[in-house]
N, C-alpha and C positions, 0 to 999 in steps of 0.2 A: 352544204352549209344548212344552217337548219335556224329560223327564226322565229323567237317566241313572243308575247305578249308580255310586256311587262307592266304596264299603265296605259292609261288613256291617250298622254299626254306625247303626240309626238318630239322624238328628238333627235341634234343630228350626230349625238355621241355612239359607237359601235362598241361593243367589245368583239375583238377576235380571237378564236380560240384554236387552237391546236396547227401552231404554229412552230417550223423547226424550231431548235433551242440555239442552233447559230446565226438566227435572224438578228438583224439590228434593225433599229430605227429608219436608217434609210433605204433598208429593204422592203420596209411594209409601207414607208409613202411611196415608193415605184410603183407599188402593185396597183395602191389606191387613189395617185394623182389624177389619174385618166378617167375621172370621176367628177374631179372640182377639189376646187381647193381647198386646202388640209390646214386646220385650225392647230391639231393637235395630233400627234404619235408619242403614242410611250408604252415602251413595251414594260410589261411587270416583271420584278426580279427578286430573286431573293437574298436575306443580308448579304450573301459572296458576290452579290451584283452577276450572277448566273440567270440569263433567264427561265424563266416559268414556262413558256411556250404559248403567252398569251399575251394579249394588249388592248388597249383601246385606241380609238381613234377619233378624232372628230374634225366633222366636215363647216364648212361655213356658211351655208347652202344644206337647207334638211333636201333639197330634191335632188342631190350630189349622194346623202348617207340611202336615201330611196334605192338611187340608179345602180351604187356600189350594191345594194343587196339583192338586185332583179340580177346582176349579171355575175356575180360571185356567187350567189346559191347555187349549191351543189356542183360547184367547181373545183377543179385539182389542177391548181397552178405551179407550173413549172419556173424557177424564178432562180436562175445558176443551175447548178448540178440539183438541186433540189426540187420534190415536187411534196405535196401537202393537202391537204384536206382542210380546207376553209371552214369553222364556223361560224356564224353574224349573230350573235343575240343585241337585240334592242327593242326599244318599247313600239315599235313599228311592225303593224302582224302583215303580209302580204298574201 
């Protein structure tokens, strides 16, 4: 995973990137509950309600979106028959 600078301003919103396209919702808070608790999951789709192979996330707890990205960078989660390549951008440079 690869995380950039986007403002100053910490926050505990993620977007994640290059995620299968047969991911749902409650596939991406499995991966990322074991972090702290999960305000928000919504994976992005497009008008056929297909998704995009991205999402956001937010945490409730900014040292839960921190800890999600010390231990998911540069990781390839295996999560079903499926493994991936994690991206984390958020305004949090580490």
């Amino acid at each position: 995973m690869q995380v950039f600078i986007m403002d100053q301003t910490p926050d505990n919103k993620l977007f994640i990137g290059m995620l299968p396209k047969t991911f749902i919702e409650e596939n991406l808070y499995n991966v990322f509950i074991q972090y702290g608790d999960l305000r928000e999951v919504h994976i992005i789709r497009g008008p056929e309600g297909a998704s995009k192979g991205c999402a956001f996330i937010k945490f409730v707890e900014q040292d839960a979106a921190l800890l999600a990205i010390e231990y998911m960078h540069d990781v390839v989660p295996m999560v079903g028959n499926n493994t991936f390549l994690l991206t984390i951008y958020n305004n949090i440079y580490i």
